[in-house]
VOTI-716451 format. One record per residue (C-alpha): residue in one letter; x, y, z. Coordinates in steps of 0.05 Angstrom, whole numbers, plus 5000, padded with zeros to 4 digits. Layout:
BEGIN
aXYZ/...
//
This chain:
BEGIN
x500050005000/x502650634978/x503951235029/x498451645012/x493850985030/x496750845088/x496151535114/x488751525099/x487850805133/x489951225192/x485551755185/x479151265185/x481950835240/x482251535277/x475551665252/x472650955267/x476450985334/x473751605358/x466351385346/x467450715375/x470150975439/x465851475448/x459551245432/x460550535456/x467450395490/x475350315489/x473749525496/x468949575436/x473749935395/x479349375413/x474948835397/x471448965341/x478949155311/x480648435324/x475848035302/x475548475240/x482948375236/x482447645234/x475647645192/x479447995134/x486247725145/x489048425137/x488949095172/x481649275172/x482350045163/x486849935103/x481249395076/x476149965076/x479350335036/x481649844983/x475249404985/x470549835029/x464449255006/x468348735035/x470449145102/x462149315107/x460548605099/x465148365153/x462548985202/x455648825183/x456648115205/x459548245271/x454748805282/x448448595256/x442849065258/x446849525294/x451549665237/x447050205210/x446850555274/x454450625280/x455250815202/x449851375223/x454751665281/x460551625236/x457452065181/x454952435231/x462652475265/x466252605192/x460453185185/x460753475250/x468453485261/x471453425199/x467053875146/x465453295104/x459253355061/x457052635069/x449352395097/x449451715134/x444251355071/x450751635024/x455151375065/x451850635072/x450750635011/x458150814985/x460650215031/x456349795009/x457449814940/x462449484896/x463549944842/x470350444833/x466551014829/x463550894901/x471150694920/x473651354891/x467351674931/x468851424990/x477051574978/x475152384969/x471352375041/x477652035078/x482952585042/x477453095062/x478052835136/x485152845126/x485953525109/x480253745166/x485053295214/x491053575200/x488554335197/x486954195266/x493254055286/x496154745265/
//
C-alpha cells in the first residue's frame, strides 16, 4: 500500500476509533478491531479503503442490525468534526457498493477528513 493509502487507513481508524470509543467503548473499539482483523486477514482500516464492500460486509456481520446505527454516528462524526459533506444513507450506501466510482467516493471523504484532521493540528 502506497503512502498516501496508508496515511488515509489512519485517518479512518482515527475516525472509526473515535466513534467507537465514544459512543460505545475503548473495549468495543479493541474488539471489534480484532475480530475484524482476523475476519479479513488484513488490517481492517486499510481493507476499507481498498475494498470498502468487503470491510462493510465483515462489520455488518459482527454488528448485525446495529451496523446501521454506528455508520449513522460516523457520518454524523466525519460531518460534524471534519466538514465532510456526506449523509449517513450516502455513506451506507458508498460502503456497500462494489463499484470504483463508490471506491473513489468514498476515497475523496477520507482525504477530506485528512485535510480537516490535520488543519486541526496547526
Amino acid at each position: 500500500m502506497a503512502e498516501e493509502e496508508k496515511k488515509l487507513a489512519r485517518v479512518v481508524k482515527n475516525v472509526f476509533k473515535e466513534v467507537a470509543c465514544s459512543h460505545i467503548s475503548p473495549f468495543f473499539y479493541s474488539l471489534i478491531t480484532l475480530h475484524l482483523k482476523k475476519k479479513l486477514a488484513d488490517d481492517p482500516y486499510e481493507v476499507a479503503l481498498r475494498k470498502p464492500a468487503s470491510f462493510y460486509s465483515e462489520l455488518e456481520k459482527t454488528l448485525s442490525g446495529g451496523v446501521e446505527v454506528f455508520i449513522y454516528m460516523l457520518a454524523m462524526k466525519l460531518v460534524e468534526e471534519y466538514n465532510v459533506d456526506v449523509s449517513p444513507r450516502e455513506l451506507l450506501t458508498l460502503l456497500r457498493e462494489e463499484s470504483e466510482e463508490a471506491k473513489q467516493k468514498l476515497k475523496e471523504i477520507w482525504v477530506k477528513a485528512a485535510s480537516e484532521a490535520e488543519k486541526k493540528l496547526y
